[in-house]
N, C-alpha and C positions, 0 to 999 in steps of 0.2 A: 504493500500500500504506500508505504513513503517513496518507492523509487516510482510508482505512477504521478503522487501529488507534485513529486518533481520536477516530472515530466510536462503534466498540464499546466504548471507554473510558468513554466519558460513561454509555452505558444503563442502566448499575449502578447510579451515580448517581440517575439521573431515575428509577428504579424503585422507590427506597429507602424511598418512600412505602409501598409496599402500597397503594395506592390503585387503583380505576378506570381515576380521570382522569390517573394519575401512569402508570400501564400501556398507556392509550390514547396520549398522548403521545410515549412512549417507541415505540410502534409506528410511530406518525406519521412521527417526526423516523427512523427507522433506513431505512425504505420510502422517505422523502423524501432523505437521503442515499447510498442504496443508487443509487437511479435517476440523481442526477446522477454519481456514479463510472462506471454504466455507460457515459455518455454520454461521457464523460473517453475513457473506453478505446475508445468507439464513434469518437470522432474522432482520436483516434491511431491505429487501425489503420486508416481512409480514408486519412489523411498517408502512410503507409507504404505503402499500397495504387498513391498515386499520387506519391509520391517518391521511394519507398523507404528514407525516414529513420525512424526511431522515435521521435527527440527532436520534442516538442512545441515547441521553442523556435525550431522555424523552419520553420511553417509559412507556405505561399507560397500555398496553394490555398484560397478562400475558403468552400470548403464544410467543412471541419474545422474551421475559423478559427470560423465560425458556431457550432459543434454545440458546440465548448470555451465558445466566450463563453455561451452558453446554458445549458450544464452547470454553471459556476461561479457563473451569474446564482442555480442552482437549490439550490446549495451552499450559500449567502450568504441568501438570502431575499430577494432584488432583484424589486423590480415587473416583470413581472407575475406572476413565481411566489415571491411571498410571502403565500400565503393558509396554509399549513403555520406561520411561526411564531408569530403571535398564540396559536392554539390551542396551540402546546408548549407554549410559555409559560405561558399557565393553568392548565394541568394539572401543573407543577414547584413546588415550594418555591424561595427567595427565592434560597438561597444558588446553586442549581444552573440556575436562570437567569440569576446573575450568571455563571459558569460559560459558558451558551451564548452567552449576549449577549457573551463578551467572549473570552476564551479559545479557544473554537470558530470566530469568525472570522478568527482569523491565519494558519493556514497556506491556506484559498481564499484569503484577499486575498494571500499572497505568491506564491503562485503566479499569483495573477493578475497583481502585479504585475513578475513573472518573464517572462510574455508577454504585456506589455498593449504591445508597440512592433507587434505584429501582431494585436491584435484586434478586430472591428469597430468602428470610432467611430462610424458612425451609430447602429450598436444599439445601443452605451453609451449616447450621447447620451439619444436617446429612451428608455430604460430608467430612467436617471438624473433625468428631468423625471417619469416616470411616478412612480418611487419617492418625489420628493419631494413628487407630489400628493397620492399614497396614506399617506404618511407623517403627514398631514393628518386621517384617517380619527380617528386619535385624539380628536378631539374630541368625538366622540359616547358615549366608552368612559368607565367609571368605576370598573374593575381596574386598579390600580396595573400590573399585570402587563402587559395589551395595551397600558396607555399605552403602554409602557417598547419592547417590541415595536414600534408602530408610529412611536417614535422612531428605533428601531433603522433600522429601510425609511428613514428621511428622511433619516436621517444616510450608509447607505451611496449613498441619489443625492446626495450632492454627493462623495463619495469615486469613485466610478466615473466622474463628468462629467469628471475633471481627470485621471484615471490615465493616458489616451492621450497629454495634452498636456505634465502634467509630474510624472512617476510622486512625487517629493520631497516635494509637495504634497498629493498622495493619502496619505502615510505621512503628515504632520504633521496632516491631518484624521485618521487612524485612533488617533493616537496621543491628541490629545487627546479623541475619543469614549471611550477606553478607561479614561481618566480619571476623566470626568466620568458615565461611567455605572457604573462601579465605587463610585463615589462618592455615586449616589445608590442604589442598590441594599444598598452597607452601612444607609445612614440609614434607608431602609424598612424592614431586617432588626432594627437597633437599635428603632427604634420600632413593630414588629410592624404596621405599616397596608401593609393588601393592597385595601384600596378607598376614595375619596374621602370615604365617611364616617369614619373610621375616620382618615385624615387631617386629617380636621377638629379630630379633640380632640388634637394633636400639639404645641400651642402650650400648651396645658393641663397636659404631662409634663415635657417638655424646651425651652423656650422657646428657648435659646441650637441646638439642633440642630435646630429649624422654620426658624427666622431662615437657618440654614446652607445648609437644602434649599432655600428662597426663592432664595439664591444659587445655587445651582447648578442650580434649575430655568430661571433667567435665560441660566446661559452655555449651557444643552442647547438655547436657543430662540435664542443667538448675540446678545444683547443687549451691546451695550460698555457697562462696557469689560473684561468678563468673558470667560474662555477663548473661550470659545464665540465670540466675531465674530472670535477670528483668521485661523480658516480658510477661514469664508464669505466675509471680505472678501478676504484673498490666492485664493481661488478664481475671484470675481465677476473682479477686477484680469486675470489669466490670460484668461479665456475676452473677456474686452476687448479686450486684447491679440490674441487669435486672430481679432479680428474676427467677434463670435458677440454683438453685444450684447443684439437682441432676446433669444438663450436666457439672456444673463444676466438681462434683466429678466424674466423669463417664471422662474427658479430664485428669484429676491428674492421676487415676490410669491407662488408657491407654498411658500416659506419662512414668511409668513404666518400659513398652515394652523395647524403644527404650533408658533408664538408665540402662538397663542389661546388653546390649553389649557394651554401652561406656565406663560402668566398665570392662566387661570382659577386652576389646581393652586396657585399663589403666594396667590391673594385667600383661595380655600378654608384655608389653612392659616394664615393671618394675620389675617384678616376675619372668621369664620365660626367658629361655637360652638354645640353643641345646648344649647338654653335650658334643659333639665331635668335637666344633668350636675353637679356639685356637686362639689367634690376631695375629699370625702371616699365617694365613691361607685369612681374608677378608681385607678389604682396610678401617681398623679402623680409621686412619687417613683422614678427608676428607680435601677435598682444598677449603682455603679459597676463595670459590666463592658464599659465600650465599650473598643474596638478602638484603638491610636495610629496605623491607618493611615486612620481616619475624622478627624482634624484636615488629614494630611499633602493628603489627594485634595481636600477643601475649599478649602485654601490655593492649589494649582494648579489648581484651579476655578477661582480668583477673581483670580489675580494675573496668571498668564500674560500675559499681553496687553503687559505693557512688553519684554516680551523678543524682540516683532516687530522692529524693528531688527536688532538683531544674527542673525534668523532670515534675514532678506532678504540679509544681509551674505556669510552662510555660505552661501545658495542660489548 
């Protein structure tokens, strides 16, 4: 019941447009949530069927154990059924995608990770390498929106690889995603660029908040010694550990993928200028209406990384 009220909480939201595509969207995302909750309820009453318990949190029978992890994979947007959120995504305004990208995935991930001590690790696994391939897609995209989207997929496969072995780790990778994509969703919103052109003249307005998204395009691609490689490296470290190295190396270089466009997206905004733009032609000067939670998410973009130690200490 709470992950539906969540669900019909947002539609208002994403609807707000009057648009189409903001109406198409909104249909998408309810029909695509709709189905994995039945799937939710479909593998708790098989549990119940054949143990007679209702709680999902000890399931023994691997046929419900499958139909949850499936339902949540469909929840979340995990490869292979993440072809639904690119498209919401395009069709929402900036703010209401920060919204889905961010907001919207905490109560599946806690529930997931409420029963991830029983649910399939091969299918994580393989979903987890999937996602990080597909997560890759982005490179060919030049909506800020789908980037952002099929960041989203890349980021929850290294979240899902790790949640079977050491759920702590899965929350410290959710936790800095939520940061660092809050953080650059405000910066797009402040500087109205919804496509790589449009990002281009971004150094031209606010040169000191281009320089910023440069950083924090770095840590979304896990570059040290920025937020972003805390978790990929304590992750890769882990599945080492479990004796999985091939899939680590096989996670690093599908990691790759999705470091070619956040470099490109860093050259385009720092490199690159339409020749025929002139500062008396755009509104170089913006008004001081930015946000003080757009320095704070910046800062933990970029510094994090010293406080590995004492992260290791506490694990």
């Amino acid at each position: 019941m709470g992950l539906e009220i969540n669900t019909l909480a947002i539609i208002p939201l994403m609807t707000k447009m009057h648009h189409p595509r903001a109406t198409e969207s909104a249909t998408k995302y309810f029909l695509t949530q709709a189905t994995a909750s039945a799937l939710i309820l479909f593998s708790t009453t098989i549990n119940a069927w054949m143990t007679g318990e209702w709680t999902i949190m000890n399931m023994t029978s691997p046929t419900p154990t499958v139909i949850l992890t499936l339902a949540l994979a469909i929840k979340l947007g995990i490869a292979p059924f993440h072809l639904w959120l690119p498209d919401v995504l395009q069709g929402l305004n900036m703010l209401t995608c920060l919204i889905l990208s961010t907001w919207q995935k905490l109560a599946p991930m806690a529930l997931m990770m409420l029963t991830s001590h029983q649910l399939n690790t091969n299918l994580l696994i393989a979903m987890a390498l999937m996602s990080t391939i597909i997560g890759g897609w982005g490179l060919n995209q030049t909506q800020m929106r789908k980037i952002m989207a099929y960041s989203s997929i890349a980021h929850l496969g290294w979240m899902i690889l790790v949640i079977s072995f050491a759920p702590s780790l899965a929350l410290l990778n959710l936790l800095i995603y939520l940061v660092l994509t809050s953080s650059m969703f405000l910066m797009l919103m402040t500087l109205n660029s919804t496509n790589t052109n449009k990002l281009s003249i971004s150094w031209l307005k606010t040169p000191t908040l281009a320089a910023s998204m440069m950083v924090t395009l770095m840590a979304l691609g896990g570059l040290p010694p920025t937020s972003g490689f805390l978790p990929k490296w304590l992750i890769l470290q882990e599945m080492t550990k479990q004796h999985l190295g091939t899939l680590s190396a096989l996670m690093a270089m599908s990691a790759l993928l999705s470091l070619f466009f956040y470099i490109r997206l860093s050259y385009t905004i720092s490199m690159t200028s339409p020749p025929n733009i002139s500062n008396s032609s755009l509104t170089w000067r913006k008004k001081k209406n930015l946000t003080y939670l757009i320095p704070i998410l910046i800062i933990m973009s970029a510094t994090m990384m010293p406080i590995t130690p004492t992260l290791l200490l506490l694990n």
